[in-house]
C-alpha positions as CSV (number, residue, x, y, z in Angstrom):
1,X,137.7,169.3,113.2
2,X,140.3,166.7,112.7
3,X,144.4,168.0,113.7
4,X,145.8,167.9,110.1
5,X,149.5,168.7,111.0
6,X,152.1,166.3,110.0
7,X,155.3,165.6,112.3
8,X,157.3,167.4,109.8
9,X,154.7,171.5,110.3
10,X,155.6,170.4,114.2
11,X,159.6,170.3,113.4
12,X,159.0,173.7,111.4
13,X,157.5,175.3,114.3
14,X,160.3,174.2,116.3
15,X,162.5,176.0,114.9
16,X,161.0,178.7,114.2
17,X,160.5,178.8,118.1
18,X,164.0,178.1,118.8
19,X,165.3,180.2,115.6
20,X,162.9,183.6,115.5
21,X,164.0,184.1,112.3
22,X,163.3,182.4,108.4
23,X,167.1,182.9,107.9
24,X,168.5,181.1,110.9
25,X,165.3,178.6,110.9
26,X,166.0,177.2,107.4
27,X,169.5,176.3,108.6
28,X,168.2,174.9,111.5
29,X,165.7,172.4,109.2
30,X,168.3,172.7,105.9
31,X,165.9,174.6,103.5
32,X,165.6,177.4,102.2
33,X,164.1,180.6,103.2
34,X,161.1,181.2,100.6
35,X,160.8,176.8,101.5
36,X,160.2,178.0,105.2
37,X,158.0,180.6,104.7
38,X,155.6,178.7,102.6
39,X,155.7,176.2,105.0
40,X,154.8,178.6,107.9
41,X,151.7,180.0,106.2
42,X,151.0,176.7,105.1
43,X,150.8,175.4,108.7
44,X,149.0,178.7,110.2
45,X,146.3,178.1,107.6
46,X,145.4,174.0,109.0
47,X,145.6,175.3,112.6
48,X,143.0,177.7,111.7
49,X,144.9,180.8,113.4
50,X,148.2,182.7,113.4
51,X,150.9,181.2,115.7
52,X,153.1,183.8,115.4
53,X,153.3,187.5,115.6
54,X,155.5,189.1,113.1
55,X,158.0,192.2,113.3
56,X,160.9,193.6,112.3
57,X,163.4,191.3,114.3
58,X,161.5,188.5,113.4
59,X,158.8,186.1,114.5
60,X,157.4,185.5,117.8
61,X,155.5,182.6,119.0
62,X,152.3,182.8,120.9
63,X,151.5,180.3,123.1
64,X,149.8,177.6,121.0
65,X,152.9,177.5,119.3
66,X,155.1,177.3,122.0
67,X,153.3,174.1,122.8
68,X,153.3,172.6,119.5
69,X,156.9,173.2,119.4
70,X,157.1,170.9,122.6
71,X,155.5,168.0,120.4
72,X,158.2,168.6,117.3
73,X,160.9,168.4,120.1
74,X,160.0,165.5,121.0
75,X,160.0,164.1,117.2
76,X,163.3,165.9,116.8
77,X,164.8,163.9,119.7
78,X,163.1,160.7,119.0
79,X,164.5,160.9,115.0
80,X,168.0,161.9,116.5
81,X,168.2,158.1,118.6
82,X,166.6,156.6,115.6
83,X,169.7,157.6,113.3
84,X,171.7,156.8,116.3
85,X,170.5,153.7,116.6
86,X,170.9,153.4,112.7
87,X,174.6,154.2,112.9
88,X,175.3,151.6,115.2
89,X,174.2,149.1,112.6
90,X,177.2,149.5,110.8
91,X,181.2,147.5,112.0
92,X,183.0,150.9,111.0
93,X,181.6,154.5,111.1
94,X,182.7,156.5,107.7
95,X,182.6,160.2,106.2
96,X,184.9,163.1,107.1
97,X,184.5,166.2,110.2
98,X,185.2,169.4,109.8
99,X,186.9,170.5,113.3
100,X,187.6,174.0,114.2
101,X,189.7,174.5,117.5
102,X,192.1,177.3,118.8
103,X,196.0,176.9,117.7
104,X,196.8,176.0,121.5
105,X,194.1,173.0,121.9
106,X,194.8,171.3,118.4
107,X,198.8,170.8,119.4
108,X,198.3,170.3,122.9
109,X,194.6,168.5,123.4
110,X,193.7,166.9,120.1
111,X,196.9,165.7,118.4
112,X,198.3,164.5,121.8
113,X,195.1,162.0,121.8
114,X,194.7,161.9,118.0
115,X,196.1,158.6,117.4
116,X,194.0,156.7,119.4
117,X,190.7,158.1,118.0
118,X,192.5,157.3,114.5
119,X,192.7,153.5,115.4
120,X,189.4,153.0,116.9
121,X,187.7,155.2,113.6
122,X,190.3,154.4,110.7
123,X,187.7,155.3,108.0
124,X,186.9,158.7,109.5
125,X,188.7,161.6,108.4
126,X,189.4,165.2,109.8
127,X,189.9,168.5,108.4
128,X,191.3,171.1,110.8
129,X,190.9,174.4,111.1
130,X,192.1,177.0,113.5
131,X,190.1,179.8,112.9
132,X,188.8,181.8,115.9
133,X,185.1,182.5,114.9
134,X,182.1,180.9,116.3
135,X,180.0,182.1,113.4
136,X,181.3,179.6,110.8
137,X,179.8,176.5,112.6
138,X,176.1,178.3,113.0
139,X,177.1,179.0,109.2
140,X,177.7,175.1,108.9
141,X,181.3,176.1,107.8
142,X,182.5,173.5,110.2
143,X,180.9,170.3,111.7
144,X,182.5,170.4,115.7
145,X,184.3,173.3,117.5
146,X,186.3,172.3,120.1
147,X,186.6,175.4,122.6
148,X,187.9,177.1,125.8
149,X,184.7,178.9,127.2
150,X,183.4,179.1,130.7
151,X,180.1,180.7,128.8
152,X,179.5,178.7,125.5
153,X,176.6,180.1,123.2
154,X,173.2,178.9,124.1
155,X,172.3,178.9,120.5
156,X,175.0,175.4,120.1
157,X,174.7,172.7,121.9
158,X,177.2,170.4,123.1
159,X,179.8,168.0,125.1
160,X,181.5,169.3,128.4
161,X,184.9,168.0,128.2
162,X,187.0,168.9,131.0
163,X,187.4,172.0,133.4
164,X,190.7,174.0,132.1
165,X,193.4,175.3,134.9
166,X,195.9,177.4,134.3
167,X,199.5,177.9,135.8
168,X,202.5,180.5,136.1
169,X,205.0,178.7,134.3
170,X,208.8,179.4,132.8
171,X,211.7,178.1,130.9
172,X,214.4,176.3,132.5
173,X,216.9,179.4,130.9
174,X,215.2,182.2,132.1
175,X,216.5,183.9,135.2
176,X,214.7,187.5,136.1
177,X,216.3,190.4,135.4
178,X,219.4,191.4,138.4
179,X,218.0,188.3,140.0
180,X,214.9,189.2,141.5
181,X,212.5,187.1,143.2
182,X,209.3,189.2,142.8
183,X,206.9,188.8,140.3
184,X,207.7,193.2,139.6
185,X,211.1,191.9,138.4
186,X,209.5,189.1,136.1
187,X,209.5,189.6,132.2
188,X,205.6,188.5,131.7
189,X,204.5,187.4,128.5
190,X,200.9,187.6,127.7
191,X,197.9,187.6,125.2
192,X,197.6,190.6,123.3
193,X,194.8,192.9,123.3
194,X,192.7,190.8,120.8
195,X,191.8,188.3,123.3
196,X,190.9,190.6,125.4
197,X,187.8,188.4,127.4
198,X,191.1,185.5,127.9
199,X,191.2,184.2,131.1
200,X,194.7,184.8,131.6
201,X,194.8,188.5,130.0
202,X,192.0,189.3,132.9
203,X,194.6,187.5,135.3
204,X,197.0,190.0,134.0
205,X,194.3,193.0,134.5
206,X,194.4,192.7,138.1
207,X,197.7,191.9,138.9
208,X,200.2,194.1,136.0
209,X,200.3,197.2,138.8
210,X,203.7,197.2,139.2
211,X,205.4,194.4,136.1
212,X,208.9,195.7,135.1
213,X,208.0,194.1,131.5
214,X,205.3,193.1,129.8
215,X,205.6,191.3,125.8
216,X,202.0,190.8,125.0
217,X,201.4,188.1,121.4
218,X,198.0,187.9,119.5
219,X,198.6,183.9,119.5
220,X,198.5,181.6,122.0
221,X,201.1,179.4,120.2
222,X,203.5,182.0,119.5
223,X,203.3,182.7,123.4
224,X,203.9,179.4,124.2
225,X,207.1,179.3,121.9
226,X,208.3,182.4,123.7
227,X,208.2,180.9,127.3
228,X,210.2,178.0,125.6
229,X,212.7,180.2,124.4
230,X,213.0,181.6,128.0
231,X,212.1,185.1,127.4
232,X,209.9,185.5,130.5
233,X,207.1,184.3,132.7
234,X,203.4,183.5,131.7
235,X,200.0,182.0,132.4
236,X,199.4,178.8,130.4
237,X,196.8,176.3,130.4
238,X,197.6,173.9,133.1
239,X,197.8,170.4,130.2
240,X,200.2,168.2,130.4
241,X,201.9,168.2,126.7
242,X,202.0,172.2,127.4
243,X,203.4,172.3,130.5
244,X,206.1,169.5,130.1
245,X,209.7,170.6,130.2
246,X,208.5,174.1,131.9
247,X,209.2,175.2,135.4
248,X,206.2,176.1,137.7
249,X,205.5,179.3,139.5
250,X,204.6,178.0,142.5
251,X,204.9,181.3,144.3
252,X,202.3,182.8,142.4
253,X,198.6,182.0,143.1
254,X,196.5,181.7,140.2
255,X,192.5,180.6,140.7
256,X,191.0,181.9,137.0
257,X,189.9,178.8,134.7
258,X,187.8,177.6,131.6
259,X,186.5,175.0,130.2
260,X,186.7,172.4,127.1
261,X,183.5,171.8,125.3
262,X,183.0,170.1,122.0
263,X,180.3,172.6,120.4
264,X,178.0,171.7,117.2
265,X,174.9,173.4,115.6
266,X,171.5,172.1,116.8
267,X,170.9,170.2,113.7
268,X,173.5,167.9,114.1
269,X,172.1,166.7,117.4
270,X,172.5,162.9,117.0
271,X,175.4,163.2,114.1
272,X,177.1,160.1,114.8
273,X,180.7,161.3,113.4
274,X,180.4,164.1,115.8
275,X,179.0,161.7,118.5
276,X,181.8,159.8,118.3
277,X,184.6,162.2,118.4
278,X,182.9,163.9,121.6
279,X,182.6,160.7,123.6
280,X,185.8,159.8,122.7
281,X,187.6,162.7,123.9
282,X,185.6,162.9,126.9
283,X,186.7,159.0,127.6
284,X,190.1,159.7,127.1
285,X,190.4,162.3,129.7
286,X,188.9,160.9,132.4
């Protein structure tokens, strides 16, 4: 009996495969759910079997569909360098990205190498957001997230950037209290309890024992500005625009780190705004 799937059943069984849900698998292909679902049935009935079991948290591929997902990977890759290629066809790349990023990492990352981006893609432009949630770029709320994560979702994919250090740092002004030396005497500034899984706030965990003060801030920013306004002492991310004008703790040995990804949803693989604005922050720091 003749195969009678198309390339288009094989990218539907992809994601399915990759999605387990109808929900999350019409975002993935940009349909609907009732679209997918026909679809689905539609493709079980040529392959002459089911290819998935079905249950309450969703679908589950057997192994015939496993394979076939292989093939639409393949096409889903292959259609990604094709619009690549396209892309590249054209003197100026145009359209706008919508980039969310922490308050910290738009000041001292993005706008610090902003302008150069700006004169090498004049015709692209940006919306910002700082909003902290993942959920509105699998929502396709946003178009690129850049982020500090040492563990980013496996359900995005990505661009490494750079690996993120951080130092003990103060203001010129600030002298500890009755002229200590320790770090018990310090006035510590650190992120509140709502970035709890921070880097720096775990740094704090194990070391806080035996602080004289501690001023903790639910933003980053608002942190930062405190340290500039010699209030205290704090953990910041070791960047150069942050970090300028600030007196290192060299005393004080700090190992934790992070890292910088650019982060987009799976069906922008091959987006060439987004390509462009990860390859060209990646270029610029190293």
């Amino acid at each position: 009996m003749p195969m009678k799937l198309t390339g288009d059943d094989l990218l539907v069984i992809l994601a399915l495969c990759r999605e387990r849900t109808l929900d999350r698998a019409g975002r993935f292909l940009d349909r609907d759910v009732s679209s997918v679902f026909r679809a689905i049935k539609r493709i079980e009935a040529k392959a002459g079997a089911p290819l998935f079991s079905r249950s309450k948290t969703g679908f589950h591929p057997f192994p015939a569909a496993e394979e076939l997902a292989e093939q639409g990977r393949e096409i889903s890759e292959a259609l990604s360098q094709a619009e690549a290629i396209c892309s590249g066809l054209d003197d100026q790349l145009t359209g706008r990205q919508r980039i969310t990023t922490t308050d910290l990492l738009l000041e001292y990352f993005i706008l610090p190498n902003l302008a150069g981006f700006r004169r090498e893609f004049p015709n692209v432009d940006i919306d910002f957001s700082t909003s902290n949630q993942f959920a509105k770029l699998w929502e396709r709320g946003f178009d690129l997230a850049v982020r500090p994560s040492a563990n980013p979702p496996e359900q995005l994919m990505g661009q490494f950037l750079r690996r993120l250090e951080y130092a003990a740092v103060r203001g010129h002004g600030y002298t500890p209290p009755q002229g200590g030396d320790k770090s018990s005497s310090f006035d510590w500034l650190v992120p509140g309890s709502g970035l709890a899984q921070h880097p720096v706030r775990k740094w704090f965990a194990r070391n806080a024992a035996e602080w004289a003060s501690v001023t903790s801030f639910d933003s980053m920013s608002l942190m930062i500005q405190a340290v500039r306004a010699d209030l205290g002492v704090s953990l910041v991310p070791d960047l150069p625009a942050l970090t300028d004008g600030l007196v290192r703790m060299d005393g004080l040995e700090v190992s934790e780190f992070s890292e910088i990804w650019c982060l987009y949803h799976p069906s922008n693989r091959g987006n060439p705004l987004i390509q462009a604005f990860s390859k060209f922050m990646k270029r610029t720091l190293n």
